[in-house]
C-alpha positions as CSV (number, residue, x, y, z in Angstrom):
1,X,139.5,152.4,85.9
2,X,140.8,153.6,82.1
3,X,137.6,152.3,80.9
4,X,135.6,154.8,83.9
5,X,137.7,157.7,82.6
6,X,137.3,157.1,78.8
7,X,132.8,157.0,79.6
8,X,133.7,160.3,81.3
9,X,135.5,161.8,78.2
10,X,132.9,160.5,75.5
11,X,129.9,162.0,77.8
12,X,132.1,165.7,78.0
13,X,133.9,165.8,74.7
14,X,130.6,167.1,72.7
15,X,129.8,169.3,76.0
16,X,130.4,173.0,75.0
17,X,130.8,174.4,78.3
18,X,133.5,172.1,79.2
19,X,135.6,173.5,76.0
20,X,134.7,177.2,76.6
21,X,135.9,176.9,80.3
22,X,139.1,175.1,79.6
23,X,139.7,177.5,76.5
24,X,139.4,180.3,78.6
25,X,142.3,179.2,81.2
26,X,144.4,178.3,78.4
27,X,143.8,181.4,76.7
28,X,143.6,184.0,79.7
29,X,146.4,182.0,81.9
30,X,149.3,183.2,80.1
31,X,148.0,186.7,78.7
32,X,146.7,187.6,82.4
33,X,150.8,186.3,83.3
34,X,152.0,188.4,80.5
35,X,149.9,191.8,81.5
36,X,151.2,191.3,85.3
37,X,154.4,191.7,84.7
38,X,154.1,194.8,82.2
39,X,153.1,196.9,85.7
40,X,155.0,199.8,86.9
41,X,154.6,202.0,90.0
42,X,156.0,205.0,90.3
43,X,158.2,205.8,93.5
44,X,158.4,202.2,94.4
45,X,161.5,200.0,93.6
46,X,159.2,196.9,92.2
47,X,160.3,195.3,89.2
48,X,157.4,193.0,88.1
49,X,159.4,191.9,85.5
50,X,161.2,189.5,87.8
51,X,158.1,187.5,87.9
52,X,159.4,185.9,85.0
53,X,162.4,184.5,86.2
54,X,163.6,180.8,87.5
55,X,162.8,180.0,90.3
56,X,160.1,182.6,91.1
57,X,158.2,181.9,88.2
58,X,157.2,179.0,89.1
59,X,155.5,180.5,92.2
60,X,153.9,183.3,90.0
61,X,152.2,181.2,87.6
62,X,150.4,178.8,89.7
63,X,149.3,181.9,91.7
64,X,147.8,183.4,88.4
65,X,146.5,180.0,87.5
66,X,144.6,179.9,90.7
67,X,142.5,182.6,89.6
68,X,140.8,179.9,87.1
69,X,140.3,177.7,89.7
70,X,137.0,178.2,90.9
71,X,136.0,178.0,86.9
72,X,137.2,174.8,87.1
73,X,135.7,173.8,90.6
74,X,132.6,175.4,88.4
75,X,132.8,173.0,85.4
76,X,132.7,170.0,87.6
77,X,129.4,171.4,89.5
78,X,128.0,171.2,86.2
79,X,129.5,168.1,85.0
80,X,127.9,166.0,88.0
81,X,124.5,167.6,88.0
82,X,123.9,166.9,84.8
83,X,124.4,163.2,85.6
84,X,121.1,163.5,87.5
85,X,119.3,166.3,85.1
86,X,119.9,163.9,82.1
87,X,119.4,161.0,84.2
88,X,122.5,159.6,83.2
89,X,123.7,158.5,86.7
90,X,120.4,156.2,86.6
91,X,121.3,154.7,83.7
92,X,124.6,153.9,84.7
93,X,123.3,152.6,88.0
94,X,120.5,149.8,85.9
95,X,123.3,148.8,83.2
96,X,125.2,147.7,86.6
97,X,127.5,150.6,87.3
98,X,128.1,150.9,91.5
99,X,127.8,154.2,93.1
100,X,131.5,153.9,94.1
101,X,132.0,153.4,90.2
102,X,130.3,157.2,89.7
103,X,132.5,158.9,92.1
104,X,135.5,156.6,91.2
105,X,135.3,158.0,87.8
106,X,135.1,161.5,88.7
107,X,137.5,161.5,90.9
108,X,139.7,160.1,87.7
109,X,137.8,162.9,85.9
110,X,139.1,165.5,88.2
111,X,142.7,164.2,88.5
112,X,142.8,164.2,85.1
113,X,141.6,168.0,84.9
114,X,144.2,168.7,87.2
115,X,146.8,167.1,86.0
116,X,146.5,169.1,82.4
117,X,145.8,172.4,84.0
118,X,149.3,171.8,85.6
119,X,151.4,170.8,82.7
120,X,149.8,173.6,81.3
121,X,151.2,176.2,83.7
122,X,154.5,173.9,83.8
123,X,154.7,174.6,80.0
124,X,153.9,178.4,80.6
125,X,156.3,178.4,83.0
126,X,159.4,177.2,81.3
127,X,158.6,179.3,78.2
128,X,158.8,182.6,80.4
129,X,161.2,181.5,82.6
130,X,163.4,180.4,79.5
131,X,163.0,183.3,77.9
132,X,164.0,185.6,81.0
133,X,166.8,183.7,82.7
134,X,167.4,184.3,86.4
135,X,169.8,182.9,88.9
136,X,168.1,179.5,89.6
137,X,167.4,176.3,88.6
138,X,164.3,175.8,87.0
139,X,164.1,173.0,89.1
140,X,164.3,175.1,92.2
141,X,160.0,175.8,93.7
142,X,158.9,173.8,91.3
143,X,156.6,172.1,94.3
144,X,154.6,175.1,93.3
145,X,153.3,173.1,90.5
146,X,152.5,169.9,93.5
147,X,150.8,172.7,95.2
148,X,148.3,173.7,92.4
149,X,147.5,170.0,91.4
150,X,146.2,170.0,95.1
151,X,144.5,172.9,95.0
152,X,142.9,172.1,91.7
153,X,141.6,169.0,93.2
154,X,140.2,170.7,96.1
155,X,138.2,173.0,94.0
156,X,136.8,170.4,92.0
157,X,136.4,168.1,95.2
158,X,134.3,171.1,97.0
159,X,132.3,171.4,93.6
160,X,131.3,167.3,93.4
161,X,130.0,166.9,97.4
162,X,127.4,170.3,96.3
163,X,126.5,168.9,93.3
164,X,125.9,165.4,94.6
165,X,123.8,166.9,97.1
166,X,121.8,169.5,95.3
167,X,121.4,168.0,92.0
168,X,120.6,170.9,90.3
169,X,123.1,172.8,88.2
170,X,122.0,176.1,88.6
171,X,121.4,176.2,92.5
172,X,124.4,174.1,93.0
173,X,126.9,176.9,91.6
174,X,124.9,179.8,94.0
175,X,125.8,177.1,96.5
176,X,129.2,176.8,95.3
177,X,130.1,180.4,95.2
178,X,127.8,180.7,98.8
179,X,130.1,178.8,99.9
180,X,132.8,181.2,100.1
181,X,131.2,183.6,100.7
182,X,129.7,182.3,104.0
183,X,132.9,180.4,105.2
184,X,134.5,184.4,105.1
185,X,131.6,185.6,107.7
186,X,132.2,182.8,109.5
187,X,135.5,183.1,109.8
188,X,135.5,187.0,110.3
189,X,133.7,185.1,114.0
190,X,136.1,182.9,115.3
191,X,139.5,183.1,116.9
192,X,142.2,183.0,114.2
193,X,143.6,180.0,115.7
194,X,140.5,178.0,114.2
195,X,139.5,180.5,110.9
196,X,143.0,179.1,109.2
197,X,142.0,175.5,109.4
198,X,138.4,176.3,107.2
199,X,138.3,174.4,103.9
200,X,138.2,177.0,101.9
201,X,141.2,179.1,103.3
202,X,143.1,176.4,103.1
203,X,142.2,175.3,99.9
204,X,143.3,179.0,98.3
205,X,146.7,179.7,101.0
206,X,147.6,177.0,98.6
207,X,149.0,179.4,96.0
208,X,150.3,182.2,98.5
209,X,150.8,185.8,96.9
210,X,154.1,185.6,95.5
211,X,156.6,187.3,96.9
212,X,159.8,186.9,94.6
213,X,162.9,189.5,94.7
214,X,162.1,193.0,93.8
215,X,158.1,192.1,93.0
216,X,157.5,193.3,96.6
217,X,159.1,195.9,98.8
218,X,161.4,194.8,101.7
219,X,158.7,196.2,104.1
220,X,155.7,193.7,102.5
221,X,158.0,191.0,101.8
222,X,158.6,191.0,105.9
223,X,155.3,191.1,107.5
224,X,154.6,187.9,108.8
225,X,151.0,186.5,109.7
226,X,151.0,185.9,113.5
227,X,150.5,181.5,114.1
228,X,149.8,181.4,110.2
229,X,150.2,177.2,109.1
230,X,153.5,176.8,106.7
231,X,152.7,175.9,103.7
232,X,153.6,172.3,104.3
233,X,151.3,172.4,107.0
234,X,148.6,173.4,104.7
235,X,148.9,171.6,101.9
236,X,148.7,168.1,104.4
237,X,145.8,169.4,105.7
238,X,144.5,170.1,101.9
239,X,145.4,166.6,101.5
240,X,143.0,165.2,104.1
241,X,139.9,167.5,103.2
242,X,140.1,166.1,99.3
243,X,139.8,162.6,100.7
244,X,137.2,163.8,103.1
245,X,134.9,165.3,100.4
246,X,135.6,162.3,98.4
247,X,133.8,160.2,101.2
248,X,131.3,162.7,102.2
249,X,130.5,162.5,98.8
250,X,130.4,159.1,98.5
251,X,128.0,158.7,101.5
252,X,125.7,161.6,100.7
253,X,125.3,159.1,97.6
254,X,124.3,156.1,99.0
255,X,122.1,158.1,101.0
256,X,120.0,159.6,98.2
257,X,117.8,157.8,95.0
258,X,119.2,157.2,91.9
259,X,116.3,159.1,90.4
């Protein structure tokens, strides 16, 4: 499987798109963290400041990392299709390579992108949260970080079944983005009972707006969603649709040419 992963890095490692996305999450992630907390609003008693702080930092920067999530769920739409663009997928395929060996490796490819992303806001994280104290642990909601490795996966997991069935780089993000866009409509049409279970929503209720003392008023902090999943409850059900794309994925290639 380490020898899967290192093909991966050799094919992406010249790949400028891949360093201009990734360069803008590192850069953006902690100034976009930074600028949040510098907000004040007259009349209210928010401090935003407080964002910083163990344990409710840790909550705050995977919400703000989420942002870049779809970029990344982006990057990997782009990384599969041009297996087939550059027929690289065939060539893989005639030197002996198994279709479960292509989405074996980017499923290692997309663990691995999730697993830097997270240590990245994990490093963020303990800087600000060093830096402005608080009453916690820093060990205390650090599942946030669990949370966002999942979501990050299910980005990227959403991006590999379009791109494995499109193909084509450019009609595979429109399909991507579509995607979103469409499962809201849809969901605007069915009782809520059944809209909170949609990939999608699940997928982003992973990183729930944060809500840490004195960031929100008492009045926003306690409004409650009527029947909304915990969070627990969503992030099993996360769970089960990345191992469900993986094997829709996996079938829709079996299905299909390696041309």
């Amino acid at each position: 499987m380490l020898d899967l992963l290192k093909i991966e890095y050799k094919k992406i490692i010249p790949y400028t798109t891949f360093w201009v996305i990734f360069g803008l999450f590192f850069v953006f992630t902690p100034i976009v963290f930074y600028g949040a907390g510098q907000f004040k609003i007259e009349g209210l008693p928010i401090d935003f400041a407080s964002m910083y702080k163990f344990p409710d930092v840790w909550n705050n920067i995977t919400y703000i990392g989420s942002w870049f999530n779809l970029l990344i769920g982006m990057l990997m739409v782009i990384l599969v299709c041009n297996e087939f663009s550059f027929k690289t997928f065939r060539q893989h395929v005639i030197d002996g390579q198994s279709k479960a060996d292509f989405i074996v490796s980017k499923i290692l490819l997309m663990t691995s992108f999730a697993f830097v992303s997270t240590a990245y806001l994990f490093l963020i994280g303990l800087l600000f949260g060093f830096i402005s104290g608080g009453d916690g642990s820093f060990l205390a909601d650090i599942k946030y970080l669990v949370i966002y490795f999942i979501q990050s996966l299910g980005y990227m997991s959403v991006g590999l079944i379009i791109a494995v069935l499109i193909r084509k780089s450019a009609m595979s993000i429109i399909a991507f983005i579509c995607s979103i866009l469409a499962e809201s409509i849809i969901r605007a049409l069915v009782p809520d009972f059944i809209d909170q279970y949609f990939p999608m929503k699940i997928i982003s209720n992973l990183t729930p707006f944060p809500t840490p003392e004195g960031f929100m008023v008492q009045e926003m902090r306690n409004a409650v969603i009527p029947d909304a999943l915990s969070l627990n409850t969503t992030l099993i059900v996360a769970v089960i649709y990345v191992f469900l794309f993986w094997g829709v994925s996996y079938f829709i290639l079996t299905k299909k040419d390696i041309k």
